[in-house]
PAVOTOR-457534 format. One record per residue (C-alpha): residue in three letters; x, y, z; chain; residue number from 1. Coordinates in nm, 3 decimals, always signed. Example, Ala and Ser with C-alpha at 12.3 -4.5 7.8 and 13.67 -1.06 7.14 Angstrom:
2
+------+---------+---------+---------+-------+------+
: resn :      c1 :      c2 :      c3 : chain : resi :
+------+---------+---------+---------+-------+------+
:  ALA :  +1.230 :  -0.450 :  +0.780 :     A :    1 :
:  SER :  +1.367 :  -0.106 :  +0.714 :     A :    2 :
+------+---------+---------+---------+-------+------+
This chain:
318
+------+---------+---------+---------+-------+------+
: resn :      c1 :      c2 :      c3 : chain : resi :
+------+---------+---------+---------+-------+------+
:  UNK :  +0.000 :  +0.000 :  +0.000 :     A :    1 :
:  UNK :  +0.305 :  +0.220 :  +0.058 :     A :    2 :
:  UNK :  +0.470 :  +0.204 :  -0.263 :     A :    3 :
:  UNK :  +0.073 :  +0.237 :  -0.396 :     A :    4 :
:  UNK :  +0.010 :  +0.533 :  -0.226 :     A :    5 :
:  UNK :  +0.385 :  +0.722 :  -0.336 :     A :    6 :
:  UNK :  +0.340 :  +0.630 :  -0.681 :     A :    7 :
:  UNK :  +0.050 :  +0.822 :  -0.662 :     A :    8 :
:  UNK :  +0.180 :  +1.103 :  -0.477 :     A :    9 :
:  UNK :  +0.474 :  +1.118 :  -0.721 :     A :   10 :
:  UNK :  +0.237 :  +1.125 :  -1.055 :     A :   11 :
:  UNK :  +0.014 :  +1.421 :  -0.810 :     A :   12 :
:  UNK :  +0.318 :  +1.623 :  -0.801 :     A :   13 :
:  UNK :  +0.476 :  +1.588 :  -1.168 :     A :   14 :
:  UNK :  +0.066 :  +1.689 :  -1.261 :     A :   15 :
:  UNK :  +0.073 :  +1.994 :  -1.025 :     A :   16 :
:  UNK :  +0.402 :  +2.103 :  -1.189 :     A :   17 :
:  UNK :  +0.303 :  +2.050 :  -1.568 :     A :   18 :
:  UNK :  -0.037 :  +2.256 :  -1.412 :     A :   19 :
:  UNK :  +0.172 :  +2.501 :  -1.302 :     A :   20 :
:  UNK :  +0.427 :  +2.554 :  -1.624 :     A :   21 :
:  UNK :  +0.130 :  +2.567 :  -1.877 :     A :   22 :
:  UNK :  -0.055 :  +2.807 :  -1.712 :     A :   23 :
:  UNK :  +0.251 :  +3.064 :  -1.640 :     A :   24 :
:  UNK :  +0.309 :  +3.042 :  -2.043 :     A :   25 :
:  UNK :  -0.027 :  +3.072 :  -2.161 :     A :   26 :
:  UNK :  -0.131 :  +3.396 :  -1.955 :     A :   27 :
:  UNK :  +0.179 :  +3.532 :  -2.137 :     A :   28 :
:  UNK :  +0.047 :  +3.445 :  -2.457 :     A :   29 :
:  UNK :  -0.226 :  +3.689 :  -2.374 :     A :   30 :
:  UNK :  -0.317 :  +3.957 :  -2.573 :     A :   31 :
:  UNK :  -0.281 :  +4.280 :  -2.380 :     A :   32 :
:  UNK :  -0.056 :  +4.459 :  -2.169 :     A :   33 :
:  UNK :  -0.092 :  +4.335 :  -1.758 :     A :   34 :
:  UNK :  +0.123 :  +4.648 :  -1.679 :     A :   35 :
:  UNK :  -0.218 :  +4.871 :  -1.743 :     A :   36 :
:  UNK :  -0.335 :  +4.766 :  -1.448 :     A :   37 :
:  UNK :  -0.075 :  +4.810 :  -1.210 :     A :   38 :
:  UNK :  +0.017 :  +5.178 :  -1.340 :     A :   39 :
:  UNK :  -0.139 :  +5.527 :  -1.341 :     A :   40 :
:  UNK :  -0.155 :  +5.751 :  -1.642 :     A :   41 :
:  UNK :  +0.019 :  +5.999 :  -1.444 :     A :   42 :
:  UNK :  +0.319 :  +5.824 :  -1.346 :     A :   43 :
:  UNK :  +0.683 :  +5.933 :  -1.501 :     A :   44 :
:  UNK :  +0.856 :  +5.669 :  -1.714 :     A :   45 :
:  UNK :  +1.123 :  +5.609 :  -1.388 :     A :   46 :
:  UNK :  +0.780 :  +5.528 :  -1.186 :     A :   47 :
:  UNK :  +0.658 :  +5.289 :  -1.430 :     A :   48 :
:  UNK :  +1.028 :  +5.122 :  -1.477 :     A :   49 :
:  UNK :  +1.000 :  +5.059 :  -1.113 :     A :   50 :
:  UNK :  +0.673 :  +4.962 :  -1.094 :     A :   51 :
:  UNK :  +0.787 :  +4.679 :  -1.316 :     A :   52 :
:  UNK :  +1.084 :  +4.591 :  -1.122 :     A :   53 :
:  UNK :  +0.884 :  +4.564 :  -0.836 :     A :   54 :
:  UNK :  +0.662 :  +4.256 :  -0.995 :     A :   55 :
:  UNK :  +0.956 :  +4.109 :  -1.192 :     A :   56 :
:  UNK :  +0.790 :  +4.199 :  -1.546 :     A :   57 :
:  UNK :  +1.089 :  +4.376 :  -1.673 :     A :   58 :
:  UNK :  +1.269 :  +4.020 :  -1.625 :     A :   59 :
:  UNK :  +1.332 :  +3.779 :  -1.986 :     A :   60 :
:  UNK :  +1.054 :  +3.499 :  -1.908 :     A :   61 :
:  UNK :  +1.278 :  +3.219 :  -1.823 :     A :   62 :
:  UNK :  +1.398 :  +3.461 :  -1.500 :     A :   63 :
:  UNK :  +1.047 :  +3.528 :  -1.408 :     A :   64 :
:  UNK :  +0.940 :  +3.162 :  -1.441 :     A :   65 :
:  UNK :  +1.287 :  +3.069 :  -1.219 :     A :   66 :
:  UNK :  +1.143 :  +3.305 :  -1.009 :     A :   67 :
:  UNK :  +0.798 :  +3.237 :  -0.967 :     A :   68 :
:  UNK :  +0.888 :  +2.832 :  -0.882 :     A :   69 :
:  UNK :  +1.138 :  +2.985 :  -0.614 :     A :   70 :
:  UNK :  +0.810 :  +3.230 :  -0.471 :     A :   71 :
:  UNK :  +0.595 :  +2.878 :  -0.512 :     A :   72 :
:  UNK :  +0.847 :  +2.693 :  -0.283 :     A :   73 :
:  UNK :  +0.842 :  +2.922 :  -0.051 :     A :   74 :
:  UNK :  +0.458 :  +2.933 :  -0.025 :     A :   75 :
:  UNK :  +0.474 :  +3.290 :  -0.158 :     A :   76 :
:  UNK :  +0.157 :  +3.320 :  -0.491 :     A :   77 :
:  UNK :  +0.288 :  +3.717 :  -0.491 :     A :   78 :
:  UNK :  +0.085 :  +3.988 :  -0.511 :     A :   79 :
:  UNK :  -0.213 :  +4.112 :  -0.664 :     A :   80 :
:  UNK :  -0.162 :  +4.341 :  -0.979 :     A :   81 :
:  UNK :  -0.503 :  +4.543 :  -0.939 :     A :   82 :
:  UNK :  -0.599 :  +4.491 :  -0.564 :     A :   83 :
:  UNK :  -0.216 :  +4.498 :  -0.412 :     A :   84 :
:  UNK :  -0.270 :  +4.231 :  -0.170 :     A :   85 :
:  UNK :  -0.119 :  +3.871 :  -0.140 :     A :   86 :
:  UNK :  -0.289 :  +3.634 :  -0.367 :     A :   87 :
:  UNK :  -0.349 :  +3.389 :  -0.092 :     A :   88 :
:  UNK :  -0.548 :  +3.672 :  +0.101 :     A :   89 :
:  UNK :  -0.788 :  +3.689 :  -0.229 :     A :   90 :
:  UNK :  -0.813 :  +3.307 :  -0.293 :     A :   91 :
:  UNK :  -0.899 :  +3.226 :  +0.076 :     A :   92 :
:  UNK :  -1.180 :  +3.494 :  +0.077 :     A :   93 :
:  UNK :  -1.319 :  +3.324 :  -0.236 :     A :   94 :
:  UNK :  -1.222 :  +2.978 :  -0.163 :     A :   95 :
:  UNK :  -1.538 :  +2.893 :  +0.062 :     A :   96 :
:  UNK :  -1.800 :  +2.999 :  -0.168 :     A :   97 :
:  UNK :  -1.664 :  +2.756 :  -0.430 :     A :   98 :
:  UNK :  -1.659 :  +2.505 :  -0.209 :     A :   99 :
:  UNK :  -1.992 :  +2.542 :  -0.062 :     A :  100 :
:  UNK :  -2.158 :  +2.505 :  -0.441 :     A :  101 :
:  UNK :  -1.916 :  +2.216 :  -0.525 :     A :  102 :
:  UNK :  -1.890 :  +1.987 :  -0.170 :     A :  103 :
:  UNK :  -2.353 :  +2.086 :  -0.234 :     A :  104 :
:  UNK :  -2.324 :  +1.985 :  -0.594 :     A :  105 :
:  UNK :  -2.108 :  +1.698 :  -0.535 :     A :  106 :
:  UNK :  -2.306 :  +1.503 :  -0.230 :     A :  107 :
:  UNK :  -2.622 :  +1.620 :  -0.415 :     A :  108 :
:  UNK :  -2.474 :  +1.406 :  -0.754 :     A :  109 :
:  UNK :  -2.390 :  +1.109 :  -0.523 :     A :  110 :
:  UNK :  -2.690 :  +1.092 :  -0.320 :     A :  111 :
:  UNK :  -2.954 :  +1.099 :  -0.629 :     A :  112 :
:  UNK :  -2.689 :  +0.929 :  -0.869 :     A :  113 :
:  UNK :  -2.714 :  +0.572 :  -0.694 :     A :  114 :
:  UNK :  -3.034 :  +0.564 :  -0.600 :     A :  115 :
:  UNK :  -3.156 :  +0.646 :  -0.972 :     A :  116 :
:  UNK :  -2.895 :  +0.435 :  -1.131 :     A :  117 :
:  UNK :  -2.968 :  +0.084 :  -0.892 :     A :  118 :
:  UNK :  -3.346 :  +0.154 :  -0.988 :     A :  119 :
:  UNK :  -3.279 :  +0.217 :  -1.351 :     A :  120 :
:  UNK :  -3.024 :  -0.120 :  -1.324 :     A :  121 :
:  UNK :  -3.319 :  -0.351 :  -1.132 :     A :  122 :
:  UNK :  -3.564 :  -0.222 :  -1.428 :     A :  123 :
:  UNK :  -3.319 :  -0.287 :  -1.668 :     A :  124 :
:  UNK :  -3.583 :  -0.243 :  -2.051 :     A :  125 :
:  UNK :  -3.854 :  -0.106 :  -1.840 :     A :  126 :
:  UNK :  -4.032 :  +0.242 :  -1.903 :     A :  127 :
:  UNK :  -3.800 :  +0.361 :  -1.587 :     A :  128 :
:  UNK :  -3.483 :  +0.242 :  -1.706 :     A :  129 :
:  UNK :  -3.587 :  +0.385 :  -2.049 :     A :  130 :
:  UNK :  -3.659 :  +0.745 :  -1.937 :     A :  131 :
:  UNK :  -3.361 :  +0.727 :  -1.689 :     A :  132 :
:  UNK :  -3.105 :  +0.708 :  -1.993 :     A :  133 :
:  UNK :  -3.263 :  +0.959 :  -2.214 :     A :  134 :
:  UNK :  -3.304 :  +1.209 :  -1.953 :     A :  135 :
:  UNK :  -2.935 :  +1.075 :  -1.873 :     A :  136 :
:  UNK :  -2.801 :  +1.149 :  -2.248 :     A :  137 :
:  UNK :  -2.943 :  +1.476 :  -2.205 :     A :  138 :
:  UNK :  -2.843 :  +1.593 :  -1.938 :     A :  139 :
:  UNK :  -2.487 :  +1.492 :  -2.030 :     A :  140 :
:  UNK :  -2.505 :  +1.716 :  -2.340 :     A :  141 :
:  UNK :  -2.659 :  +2.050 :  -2.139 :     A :  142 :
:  UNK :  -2.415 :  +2.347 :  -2.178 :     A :  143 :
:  UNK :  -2.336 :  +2.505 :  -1.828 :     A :  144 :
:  UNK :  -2.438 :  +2.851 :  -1.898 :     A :  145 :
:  UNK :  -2.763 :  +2.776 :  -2.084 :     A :  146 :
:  UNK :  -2.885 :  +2.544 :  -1.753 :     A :  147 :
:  UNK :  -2.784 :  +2.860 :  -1.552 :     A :  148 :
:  UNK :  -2.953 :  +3.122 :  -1.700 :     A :  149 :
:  UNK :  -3.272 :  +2.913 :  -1.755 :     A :  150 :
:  UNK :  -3.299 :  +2.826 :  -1.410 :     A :  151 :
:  UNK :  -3.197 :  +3.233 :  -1.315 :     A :  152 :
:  UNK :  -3.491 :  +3.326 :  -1.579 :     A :  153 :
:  UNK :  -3.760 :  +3.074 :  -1.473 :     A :  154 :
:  UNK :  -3.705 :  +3.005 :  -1.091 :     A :  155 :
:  UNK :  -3.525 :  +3.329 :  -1.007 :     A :  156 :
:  UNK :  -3.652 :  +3.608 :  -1.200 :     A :  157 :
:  UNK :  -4.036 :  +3.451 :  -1.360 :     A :  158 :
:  UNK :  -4.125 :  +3.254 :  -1.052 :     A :  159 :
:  UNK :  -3.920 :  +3.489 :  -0.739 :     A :  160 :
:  UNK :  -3.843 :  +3.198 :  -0.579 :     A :  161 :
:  UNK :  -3.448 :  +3.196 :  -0.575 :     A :  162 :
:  UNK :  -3.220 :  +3.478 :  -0.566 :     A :  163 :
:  UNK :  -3.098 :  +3.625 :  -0.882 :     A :  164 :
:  UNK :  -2.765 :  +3.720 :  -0.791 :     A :  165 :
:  UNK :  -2.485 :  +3.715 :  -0.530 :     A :  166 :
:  UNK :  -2.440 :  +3.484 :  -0.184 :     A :  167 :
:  UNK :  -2.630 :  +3.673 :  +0.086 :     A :  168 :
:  UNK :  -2.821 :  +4.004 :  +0.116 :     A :  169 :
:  UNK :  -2.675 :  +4.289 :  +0.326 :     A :  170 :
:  UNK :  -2.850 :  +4.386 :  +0.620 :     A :  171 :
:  UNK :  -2.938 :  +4.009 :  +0.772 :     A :  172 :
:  UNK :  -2.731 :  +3.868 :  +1.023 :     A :  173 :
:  UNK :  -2.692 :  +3.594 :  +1.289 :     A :  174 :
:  UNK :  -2.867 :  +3.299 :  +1.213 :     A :  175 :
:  UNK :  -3.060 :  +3.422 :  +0.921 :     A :  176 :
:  UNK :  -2.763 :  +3.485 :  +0.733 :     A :  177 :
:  UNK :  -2.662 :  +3.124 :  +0.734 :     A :  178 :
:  UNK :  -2.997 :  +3.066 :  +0.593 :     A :  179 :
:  UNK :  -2.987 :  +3.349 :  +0.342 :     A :  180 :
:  UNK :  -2.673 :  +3.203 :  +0.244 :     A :  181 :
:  UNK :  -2.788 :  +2.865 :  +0.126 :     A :  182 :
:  UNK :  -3.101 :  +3.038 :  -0.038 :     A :  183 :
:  UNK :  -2.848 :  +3.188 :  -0.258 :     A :  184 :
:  UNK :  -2.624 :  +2.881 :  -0.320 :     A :  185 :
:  UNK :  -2.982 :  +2.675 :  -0.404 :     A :  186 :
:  UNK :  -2.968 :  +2.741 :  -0.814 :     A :  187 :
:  UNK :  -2.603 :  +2.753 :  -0.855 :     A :  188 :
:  UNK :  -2.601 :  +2.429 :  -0.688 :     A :  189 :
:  UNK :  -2.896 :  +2.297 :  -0.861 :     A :  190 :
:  UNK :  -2.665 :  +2.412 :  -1.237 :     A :  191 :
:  UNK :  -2.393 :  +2.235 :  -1.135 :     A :  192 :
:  UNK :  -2.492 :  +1.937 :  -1.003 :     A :  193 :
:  UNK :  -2.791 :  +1.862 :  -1.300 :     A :  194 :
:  UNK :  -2.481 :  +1.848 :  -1.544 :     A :  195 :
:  UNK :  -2.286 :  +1.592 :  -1.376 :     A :  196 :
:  UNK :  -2.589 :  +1.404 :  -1.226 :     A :  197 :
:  UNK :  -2.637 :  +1.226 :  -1.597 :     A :  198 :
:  UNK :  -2.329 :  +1.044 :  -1.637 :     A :  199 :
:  UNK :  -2.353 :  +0.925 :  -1.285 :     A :  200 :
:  UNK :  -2.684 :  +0.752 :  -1.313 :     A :  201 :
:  UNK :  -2.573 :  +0.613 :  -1.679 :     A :  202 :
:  UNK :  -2.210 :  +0.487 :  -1.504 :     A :  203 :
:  UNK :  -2.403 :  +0.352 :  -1.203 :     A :  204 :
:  UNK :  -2.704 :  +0.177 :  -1.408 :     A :  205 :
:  UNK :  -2.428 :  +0.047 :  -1.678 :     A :  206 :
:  UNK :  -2.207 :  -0.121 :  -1.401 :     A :  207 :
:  UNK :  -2.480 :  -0.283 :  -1.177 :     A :  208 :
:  UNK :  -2.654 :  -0.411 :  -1.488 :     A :  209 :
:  UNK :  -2.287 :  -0.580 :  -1.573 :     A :  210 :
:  UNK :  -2.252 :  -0.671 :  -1.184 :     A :  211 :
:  UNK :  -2.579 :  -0.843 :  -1.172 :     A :  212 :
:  UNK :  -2.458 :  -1.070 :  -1.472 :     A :  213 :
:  UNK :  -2.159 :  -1.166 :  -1.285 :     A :  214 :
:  UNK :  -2.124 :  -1.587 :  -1.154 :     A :  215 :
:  UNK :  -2.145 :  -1.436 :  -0.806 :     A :  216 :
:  UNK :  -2.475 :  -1.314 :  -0.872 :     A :  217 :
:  UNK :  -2.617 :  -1.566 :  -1.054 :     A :  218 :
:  UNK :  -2.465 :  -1.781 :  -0.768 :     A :  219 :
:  UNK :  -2.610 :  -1.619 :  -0.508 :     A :  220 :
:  UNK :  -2.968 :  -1.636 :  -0.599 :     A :  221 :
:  UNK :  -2.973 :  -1.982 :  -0.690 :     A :  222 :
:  UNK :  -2.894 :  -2.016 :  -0.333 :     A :  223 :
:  UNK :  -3.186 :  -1.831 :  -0.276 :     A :  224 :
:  UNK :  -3.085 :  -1.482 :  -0.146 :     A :  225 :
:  UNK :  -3.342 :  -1.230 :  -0.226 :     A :  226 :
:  UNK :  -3.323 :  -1.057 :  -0.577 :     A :  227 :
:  UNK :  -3.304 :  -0.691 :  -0.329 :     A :  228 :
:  UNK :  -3.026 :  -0.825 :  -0.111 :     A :  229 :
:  UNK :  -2.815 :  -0.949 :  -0.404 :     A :  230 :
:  UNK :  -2.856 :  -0.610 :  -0.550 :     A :  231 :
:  UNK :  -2.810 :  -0.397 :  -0.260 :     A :  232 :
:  UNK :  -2.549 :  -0.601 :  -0.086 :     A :  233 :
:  UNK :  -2.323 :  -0.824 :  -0.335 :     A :  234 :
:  UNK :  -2.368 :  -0.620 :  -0.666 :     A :  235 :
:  UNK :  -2.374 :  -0.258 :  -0.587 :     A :  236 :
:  UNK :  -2.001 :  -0.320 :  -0.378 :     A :  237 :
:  UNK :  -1.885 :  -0.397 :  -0.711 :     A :  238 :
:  UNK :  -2.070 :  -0.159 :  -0.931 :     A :  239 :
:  UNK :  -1.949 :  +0.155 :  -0.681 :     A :  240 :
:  UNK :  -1.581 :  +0.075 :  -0.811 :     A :  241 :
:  UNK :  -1.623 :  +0.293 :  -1.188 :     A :  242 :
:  UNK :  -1.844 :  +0.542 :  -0.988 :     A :  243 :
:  UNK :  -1.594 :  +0.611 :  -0.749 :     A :  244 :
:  UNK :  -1.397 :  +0.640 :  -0.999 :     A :  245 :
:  UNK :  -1.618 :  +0.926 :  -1.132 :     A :  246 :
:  UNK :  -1.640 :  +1.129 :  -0.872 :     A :  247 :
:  UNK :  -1.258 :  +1.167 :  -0.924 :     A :  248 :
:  UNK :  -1.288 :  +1.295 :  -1.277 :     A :  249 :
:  UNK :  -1.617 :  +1.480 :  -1.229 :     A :  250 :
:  UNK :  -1.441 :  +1.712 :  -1.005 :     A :  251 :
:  UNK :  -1.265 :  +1.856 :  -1.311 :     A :  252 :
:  UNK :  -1.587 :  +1.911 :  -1.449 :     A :  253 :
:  UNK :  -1.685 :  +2.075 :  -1.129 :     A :  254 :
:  UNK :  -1.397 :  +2.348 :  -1.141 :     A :  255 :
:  UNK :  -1.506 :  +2.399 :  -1.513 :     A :  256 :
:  UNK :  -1.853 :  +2.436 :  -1.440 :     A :  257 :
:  UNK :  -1.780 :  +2.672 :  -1.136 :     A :  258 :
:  UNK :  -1.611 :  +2.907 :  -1.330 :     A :  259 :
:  UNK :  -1.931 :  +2.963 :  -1.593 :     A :  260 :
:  UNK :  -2.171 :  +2.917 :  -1.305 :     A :  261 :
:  UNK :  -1.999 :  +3.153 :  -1.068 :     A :  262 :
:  UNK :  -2.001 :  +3.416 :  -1.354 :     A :  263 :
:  UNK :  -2.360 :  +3.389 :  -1.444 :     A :  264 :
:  UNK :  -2.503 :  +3.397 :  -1.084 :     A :  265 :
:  UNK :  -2.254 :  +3.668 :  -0.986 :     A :  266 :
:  UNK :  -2.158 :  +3.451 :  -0.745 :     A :  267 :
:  UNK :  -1.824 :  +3.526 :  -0.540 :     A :  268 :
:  UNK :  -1.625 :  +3.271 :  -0.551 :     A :  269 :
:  UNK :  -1.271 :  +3.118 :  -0.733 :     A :  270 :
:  UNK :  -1.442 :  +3.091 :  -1.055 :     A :  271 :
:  UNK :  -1.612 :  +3.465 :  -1.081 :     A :  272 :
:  UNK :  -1.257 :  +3.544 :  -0.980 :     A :  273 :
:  UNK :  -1.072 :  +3.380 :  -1.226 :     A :  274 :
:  UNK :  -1.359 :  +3.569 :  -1.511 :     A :  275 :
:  UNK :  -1.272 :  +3.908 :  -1.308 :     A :  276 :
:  UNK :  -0.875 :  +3.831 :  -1.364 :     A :  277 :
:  UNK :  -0.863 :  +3.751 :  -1.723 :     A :  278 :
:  UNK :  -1.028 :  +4.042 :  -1.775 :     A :  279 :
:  UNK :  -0.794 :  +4.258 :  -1.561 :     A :  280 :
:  UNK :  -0.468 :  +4.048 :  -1.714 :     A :  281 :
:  UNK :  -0.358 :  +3.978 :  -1.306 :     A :  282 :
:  UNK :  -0.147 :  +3.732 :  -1.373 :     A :  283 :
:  UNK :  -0.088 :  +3.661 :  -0.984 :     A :  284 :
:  UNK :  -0.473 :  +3.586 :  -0.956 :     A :  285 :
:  UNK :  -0.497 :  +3.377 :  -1.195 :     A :  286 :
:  UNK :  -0.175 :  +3.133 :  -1.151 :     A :  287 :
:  UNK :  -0.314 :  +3.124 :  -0.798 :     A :  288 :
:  UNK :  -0.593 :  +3.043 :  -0.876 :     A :  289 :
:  UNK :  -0.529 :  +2.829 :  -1.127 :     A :  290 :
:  UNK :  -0.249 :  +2.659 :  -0.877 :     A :  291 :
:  UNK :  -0.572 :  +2.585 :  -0.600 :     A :  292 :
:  UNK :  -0.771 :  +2.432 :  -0.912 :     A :  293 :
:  UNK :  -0.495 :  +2.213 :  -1.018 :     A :  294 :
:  UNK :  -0.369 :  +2.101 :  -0.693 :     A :  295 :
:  UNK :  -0.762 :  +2.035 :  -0.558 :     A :  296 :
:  UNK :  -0.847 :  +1.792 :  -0.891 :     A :  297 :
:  UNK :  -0.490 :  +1.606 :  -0.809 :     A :  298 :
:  UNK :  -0.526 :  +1.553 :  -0.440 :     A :  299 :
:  UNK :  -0.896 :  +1.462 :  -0.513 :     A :  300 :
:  UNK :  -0.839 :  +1.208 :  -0.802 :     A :  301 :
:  UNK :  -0.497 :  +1.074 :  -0.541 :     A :  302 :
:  UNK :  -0.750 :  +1.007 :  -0.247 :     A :  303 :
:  UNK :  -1.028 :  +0.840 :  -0.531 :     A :  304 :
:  UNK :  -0.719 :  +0.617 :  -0.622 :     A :  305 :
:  UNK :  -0.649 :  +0.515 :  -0.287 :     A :  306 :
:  UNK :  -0.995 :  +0.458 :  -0.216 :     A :  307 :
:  UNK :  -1.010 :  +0.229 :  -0.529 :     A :  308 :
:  UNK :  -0.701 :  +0.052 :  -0.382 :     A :  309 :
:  UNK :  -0.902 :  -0.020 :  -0.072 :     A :  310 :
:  UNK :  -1.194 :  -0.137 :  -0.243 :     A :  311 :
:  UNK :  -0.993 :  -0.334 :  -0.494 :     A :  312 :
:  UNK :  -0.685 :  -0.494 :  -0.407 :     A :  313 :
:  UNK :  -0.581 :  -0.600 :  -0.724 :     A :  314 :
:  UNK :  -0.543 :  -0.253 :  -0.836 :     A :  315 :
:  UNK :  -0.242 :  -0.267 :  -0.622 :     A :  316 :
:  UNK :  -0.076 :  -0.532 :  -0.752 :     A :  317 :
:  UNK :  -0.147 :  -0.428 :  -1.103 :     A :  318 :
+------+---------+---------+---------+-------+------+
């Protein structure tokens, strides 16, 4: 399990690195001029020469990547071009919106995915089964942005029920907050998780339906074990191992779909951020941001490996 677990680690950290170097040489590849935002119309050309000095962007680009790897080791993400504060202090105020709509998304996905997909699976050609996968299809094939802004236009602004915009309202406070908070959080939520909640219901029915064929199976209910215990007890152990799996890769998905979600709900956190940066050229921002992103995907997809190795020994060994 040791040598498991550091082969792992060691593929984690060669990712986070390859994260790292593509994203430092495509925000140069920007069009634009970052320096616009860091400088004052007013300022002499000395100013602006040290203005640049000060952030390293009168260095050749192999000296500021040396550079920004050294600042990375450290712990250091620098400094904000437009709000002249440490990166880390503007990705930790944003950090726990993001994760409220993707740990709500996420358990949301989980907790409808299995139930849907074992019932689709036990009515395997049935009318059920049947609607589950073309609602499944879909669903897969719905564009972030267009489920956002039709549930902001029907729920939100037709109906009043949600929030149009924003986490919270000003002026509430104490325990109402909390609860204005979630309000808030309810269609973003609802955006992100109806995108991934597709290919988790067709991954769950697909594998069960294969897990029921097994000898096992087939075994165990000529031995007489109830047709709902085989399923819920000897088939679905089996048929969690690909949708484990999933929830590994779905979480890339989820810092896609945060970033267009976040943006049409006005919503505060990493991904409304990242929208906000691009369009400000802070490159500190964004290879923070994008850092966080990386680094939460590859510690996410480490732990769904593990997990597989627990449920699977063989995996292991392979």
């Amino acid at each position: 399990m040791g040598t498991f677990a550091l082969r792992r680690v060691g593929r984690g950290l060669l990712t986070v690195w390859f994260a790292v170097t593509v994203t430092f040489l495509l925000l140069r590849l920007l069009p634009g001029d970052p320096t616009l935002a860091i400088q004052s119309p007013n300022m002499t050309a000395d100013q602006r020469a040290a203005l640049l000095e000060q952030y390293g962007l009168d260095q050749p680009l192999a000296v500021q990547y040396l550079a920004y790897l050294g600042q990375l080791a450290q712990g250091n993400l620098g400094i904000s071009f437009t709000q002249s504060v440490p990166v880390t202090e503007v990705l930790m105020e944003r950090l726990p919106w993001t994760l409220l709509l993707a740990s709500g998304a996420l358990v949301l996905t989980v907790l409808l995915g299995i139930p849907l997909g074992v019932l689709a699976a036990s009515r395997a050609g049935g009318a059920f089964d049947r609607l589950v996968q073309m609602v499944g299809v879909t669903a897969q094939s719905l564009f972030v942005p267009s489920v956002g802004v039709f549930l902001l236009y029907t729920l939100g602004l037709q109906l009043g029920w949600f929030p149009i915009g924003g986490a919270y309202d000003r002026g509430v406070y104490g325990m109402a907050w909390y609860g204005n908070v979630l309000h808030h959080a309810v269609l973003p939520i609802l955006s992100l998780m109806l995108i991934q909640l597709g290919a988790y219901v067709l991954t769950m029915r697909s594998t069960l339906i294969d897990a029921l064929g097994e000898d096992y199976c087939t075994l165990a209910r000529a031995n007489g074990l109830p047709y709902r215990r085989v399923l819920w007890k000897h088939a679905l152990r089996n048929a969690l191992l690909p949708a484990t799996t999933l929830i590994g890769l779905q979480l890339g998905t989820l810092v896609g779909g945060a970033v267009l979600t976040e943006t049409v709900f006005a919503y505060p956190g990493i991904g409304r951020g990242i929208y906000e940066a691009v369009t400000q050229l802070d490159f500190p921002v964004l290879q923070g941001s994008f850092l966080l992103l990386a680094v939460t995907v590859v510690v996410a997809n480490m732990l769904t490996d593990l997990v597989y190795g627990v449920l699977d020994p063989r995996v292991k060994t392979a």
